[in-house]
C-alpha positions in Angstrom: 13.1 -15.4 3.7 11.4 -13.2 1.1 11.2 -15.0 -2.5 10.6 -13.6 -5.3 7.9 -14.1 -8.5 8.9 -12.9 -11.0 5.9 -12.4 -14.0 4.0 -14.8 -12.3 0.6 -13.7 -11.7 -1.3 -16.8 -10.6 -3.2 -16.7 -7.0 -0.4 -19.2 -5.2 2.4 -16.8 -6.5 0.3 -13.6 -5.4 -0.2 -15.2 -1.6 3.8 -16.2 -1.1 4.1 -12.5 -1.7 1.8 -11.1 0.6 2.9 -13.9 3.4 6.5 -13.3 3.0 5.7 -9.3 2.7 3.2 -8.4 5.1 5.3 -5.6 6.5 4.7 -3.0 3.6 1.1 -4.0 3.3 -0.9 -1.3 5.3 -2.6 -2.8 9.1 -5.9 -3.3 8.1 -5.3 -4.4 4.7 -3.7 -7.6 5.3 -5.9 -9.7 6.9 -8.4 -7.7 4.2 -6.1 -9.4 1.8 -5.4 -12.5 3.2 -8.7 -13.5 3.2 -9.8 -12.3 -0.6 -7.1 -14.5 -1.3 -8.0 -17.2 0.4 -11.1 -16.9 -1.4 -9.5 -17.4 -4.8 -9.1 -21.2 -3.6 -10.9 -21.6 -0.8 -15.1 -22.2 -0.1 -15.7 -18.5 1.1 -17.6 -18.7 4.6 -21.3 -18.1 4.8 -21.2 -15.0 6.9 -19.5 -11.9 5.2 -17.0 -9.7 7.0 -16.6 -7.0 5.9 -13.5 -5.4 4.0 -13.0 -2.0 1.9 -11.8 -2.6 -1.6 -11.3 -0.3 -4.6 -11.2 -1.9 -8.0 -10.5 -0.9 -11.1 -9.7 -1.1 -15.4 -7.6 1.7 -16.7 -6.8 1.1 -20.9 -3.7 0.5 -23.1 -3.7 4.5 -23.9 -2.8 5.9 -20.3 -1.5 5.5 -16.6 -3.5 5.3 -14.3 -3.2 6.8 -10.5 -5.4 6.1 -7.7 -4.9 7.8 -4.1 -7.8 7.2 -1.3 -7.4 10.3 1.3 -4.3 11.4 -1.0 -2.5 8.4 -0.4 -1.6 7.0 -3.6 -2.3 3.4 -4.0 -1.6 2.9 -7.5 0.9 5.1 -9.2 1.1 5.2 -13.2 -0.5 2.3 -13.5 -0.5 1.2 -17.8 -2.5 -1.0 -19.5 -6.6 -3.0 -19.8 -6.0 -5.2 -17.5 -8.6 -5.2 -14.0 -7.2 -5.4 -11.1 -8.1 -3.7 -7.1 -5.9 -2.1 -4.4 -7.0 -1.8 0.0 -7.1 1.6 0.9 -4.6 1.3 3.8 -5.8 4.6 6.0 -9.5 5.4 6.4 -11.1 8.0 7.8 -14.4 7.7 10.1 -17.2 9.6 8.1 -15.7 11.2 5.0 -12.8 9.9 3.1 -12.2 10.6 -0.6 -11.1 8.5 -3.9 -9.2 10.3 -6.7 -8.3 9.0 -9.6 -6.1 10.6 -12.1 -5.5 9.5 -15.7 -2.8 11.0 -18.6 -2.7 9.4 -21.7 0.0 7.5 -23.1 1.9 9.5 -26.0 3.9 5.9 -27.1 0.9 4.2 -27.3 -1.8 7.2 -28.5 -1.4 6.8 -32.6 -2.5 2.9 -31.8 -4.6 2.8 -28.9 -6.7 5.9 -29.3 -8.3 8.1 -26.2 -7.7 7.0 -22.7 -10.7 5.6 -20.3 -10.7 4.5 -16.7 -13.0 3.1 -14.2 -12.6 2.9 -10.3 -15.4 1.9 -7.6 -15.1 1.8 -3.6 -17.3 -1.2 -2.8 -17.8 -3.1 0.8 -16.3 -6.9 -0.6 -16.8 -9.9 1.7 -13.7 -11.7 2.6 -13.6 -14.9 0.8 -14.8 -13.3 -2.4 -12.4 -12.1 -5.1 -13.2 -8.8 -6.6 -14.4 -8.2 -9.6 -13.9 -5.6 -12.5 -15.6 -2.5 -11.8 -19.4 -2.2 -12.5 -19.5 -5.8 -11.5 -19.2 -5.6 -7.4 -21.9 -5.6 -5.2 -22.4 -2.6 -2.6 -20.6 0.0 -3.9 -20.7 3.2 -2.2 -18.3 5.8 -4.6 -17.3 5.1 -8.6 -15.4 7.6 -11.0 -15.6 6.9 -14.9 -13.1 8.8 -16.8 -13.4 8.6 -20.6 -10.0 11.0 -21.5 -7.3 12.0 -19.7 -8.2 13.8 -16.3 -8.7 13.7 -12.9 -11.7 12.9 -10.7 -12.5 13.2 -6.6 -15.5 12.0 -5.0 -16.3 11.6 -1.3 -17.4 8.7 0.1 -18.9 8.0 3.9 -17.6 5.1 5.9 -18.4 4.4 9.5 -17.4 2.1 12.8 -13.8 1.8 12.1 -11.1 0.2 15.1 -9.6 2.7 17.0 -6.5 3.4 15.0 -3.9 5.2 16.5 -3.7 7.6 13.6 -7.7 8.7 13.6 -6.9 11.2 16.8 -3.8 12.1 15.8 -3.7 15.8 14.9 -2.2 17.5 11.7 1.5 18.4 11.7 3.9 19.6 9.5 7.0 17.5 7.9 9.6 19.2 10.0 12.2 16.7 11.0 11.3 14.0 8.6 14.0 13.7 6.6 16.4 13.5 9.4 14.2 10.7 10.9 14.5 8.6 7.2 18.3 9.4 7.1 18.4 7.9 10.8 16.5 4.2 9.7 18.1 3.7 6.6 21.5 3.9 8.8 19.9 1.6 11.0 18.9 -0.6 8.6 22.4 -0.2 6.8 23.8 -1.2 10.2 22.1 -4.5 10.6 20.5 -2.3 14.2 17.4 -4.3 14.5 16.9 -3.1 17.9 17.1 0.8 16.3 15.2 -0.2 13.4 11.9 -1.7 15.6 11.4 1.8 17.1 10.3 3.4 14.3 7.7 1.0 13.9 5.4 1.4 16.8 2.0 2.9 15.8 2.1 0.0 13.0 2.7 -2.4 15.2 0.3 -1.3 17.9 -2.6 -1.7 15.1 -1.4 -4.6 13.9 -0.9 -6.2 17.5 -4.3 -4.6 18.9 -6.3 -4.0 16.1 -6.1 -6.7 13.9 -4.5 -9.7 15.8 -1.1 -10.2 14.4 1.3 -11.9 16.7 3.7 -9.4 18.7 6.8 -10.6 16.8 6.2 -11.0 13.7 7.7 -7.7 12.1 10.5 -8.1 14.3 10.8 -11.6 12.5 10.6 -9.9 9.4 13.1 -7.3 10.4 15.6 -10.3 11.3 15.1 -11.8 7.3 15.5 -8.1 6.3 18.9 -7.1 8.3 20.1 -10.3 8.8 22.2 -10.7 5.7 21.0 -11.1 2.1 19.9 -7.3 1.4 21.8 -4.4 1.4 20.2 -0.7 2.0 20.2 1.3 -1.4 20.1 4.9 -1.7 16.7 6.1 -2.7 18.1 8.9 -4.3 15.5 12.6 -3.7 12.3 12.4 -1.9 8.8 14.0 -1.9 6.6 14.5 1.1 3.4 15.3 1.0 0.3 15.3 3.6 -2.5 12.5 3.8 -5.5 11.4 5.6 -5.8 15.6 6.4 -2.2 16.3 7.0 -2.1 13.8 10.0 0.7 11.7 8.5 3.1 12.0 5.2 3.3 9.9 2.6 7.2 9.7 1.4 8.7 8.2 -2.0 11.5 7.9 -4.7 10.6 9.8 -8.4 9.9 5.9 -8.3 6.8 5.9 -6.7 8.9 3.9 -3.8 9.2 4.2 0.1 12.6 5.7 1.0 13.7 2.3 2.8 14.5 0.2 -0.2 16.6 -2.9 0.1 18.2 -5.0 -2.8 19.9 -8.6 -2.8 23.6 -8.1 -1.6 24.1 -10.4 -5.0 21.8 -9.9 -7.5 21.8 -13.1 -9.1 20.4 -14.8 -6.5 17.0 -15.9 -7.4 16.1 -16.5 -4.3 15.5 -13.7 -3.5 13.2 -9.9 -4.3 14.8 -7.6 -6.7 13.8 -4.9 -4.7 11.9 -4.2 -1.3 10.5 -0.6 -0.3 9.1 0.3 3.3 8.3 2.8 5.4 5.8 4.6 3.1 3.6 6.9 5.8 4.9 8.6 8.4 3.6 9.8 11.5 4.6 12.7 13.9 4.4 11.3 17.7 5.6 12.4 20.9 8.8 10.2 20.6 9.0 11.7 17.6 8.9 10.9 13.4 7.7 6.9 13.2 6.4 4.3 11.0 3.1 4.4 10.3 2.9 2.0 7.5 4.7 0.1 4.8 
């Protein structure tokens, strides 16, 4: 069952999330996560392994966005306080962090001129990340001190063999059709329907990072089984990523056009909201899933 948590921010709260949400968190980003947190309470192992983070600080006088190969991770984010995101699809060689940041008209006569900070750094599992200028090994930062935007490159090497990295670019034709085709499986209760479109996230997440086979299928069951209903997302954008190989889709929200919402909303039990099927990839059996 998915629960929800409400303002709570404490490390126990954050890891009931990300256990009972793993399907919308990007392949190689949740064991990436998984273990940072575990780190939080944990004795972090000797031996580092290896994960991609980006942290950052944005200020009480602007949003801040943050996309990694145009995906956006962080969408109008507001406010001091630090915090990091997992690039969810890297590139072998060069990838590229942008960070965009508009200032805040309600809060501009009090808070004064914007300022940001973001850094891509090599974290160890087991460690929690720090603010920016305080991680080890970072390979790209962008300091912003007024509203703008900012892109750097940044060189990374010796990924898995994602499906996605010889994929080819495409265009977005048939997309839309595709979405309409889940949410009505979804809307259905299909799970069967529903599991085909998610087959290149489930191939990396079965032979890439070592997730059982069924547990987005398991997920899927909680999901359709019930409790949620399938709301309308209302229009969508599309736009390329990772070099036009896959599209990134969301509400004017910032959301993934699959969103489901308690059946009855005062069951506190359960999410306000859920969003999935984020990125989308072209393959030969046509528009599918390529992460949450």
């Amino acid at each position: 069952m998915f629960r929800k948590t409400g303002s709570d921010s404490s490390v126990q709260a954050i890891k009931t999330l990300i256990k009972s949400e793993m399907g919308r968190i990007a392949g190689g980003a949740i064991l990436a996560i998984t273990g940072i947190f575990s780190g939080a309470v944990t004795t972090p192992a000797l031996a580092c392994e290896e994960t991609l983070v980006v942290a950052y600080q944005g200020s009480d006088a602007g949003k801040l966005t943050i996309a990694v190969n145009d995906v956006v991770l962080l969408r109008d984010n507001p406010g001091s306080f630090a915090n990091f995101v997992v690039p969810s699809l890297l590139l072998e060689g060069e990838n590229t962090l942008r960070v965009r940041l508009v200032a805040d008209e309600a809060a501009a006569d009090t808070e004064g001129q914007p300022s940001a900070k973001a850094e891509v750094f090599n974290a160890c599992q087991g460690t929690f990340p720090e603010a920016p200028g305080q991680n080890p090994d970072v390979i790209g930062e962008i300091s912003l001190d007024k509203a703008g935007e900012m892109v750097i490159p940044f060189r990374i090497s010796g990924l898995p063999a994602y499906g996605y990295l010889s994929a080819e670019p495409s265009d977005d034709a048939g997309l839309l059709e595709a979405i309409a085709r889940l949410r009505k499986a979804a809307s259905d209760g299909d799970i069967a329907e529903y599991m085909t479109y998610l087959t290149p996230l489930k191939n990396d997440l079965v032979t890439i990072e070592g997730m059982p086979a069924d547990l987005l299928e398991g997920m899927a069951n909680d999901l359709l089984g019930g409790d949620y209903k399938v709301s309308d997302p209302g229009e969508l954008s599309l736009h390329p990523v990772i070099g036009g190989r896959a599209y990134q889709v969301a509400t004017a929200g910032g959301d993934g056009p699959l969103i489901f919402e308690p059946k009855d909303p005062g069951n506190q039990d359960l999410l306000d909201k859920l969003a999935q099927a984020g990125i989308w990839i072209k393959t030969d059996a046509g528009w599918k899933i390529l992460r949450h």
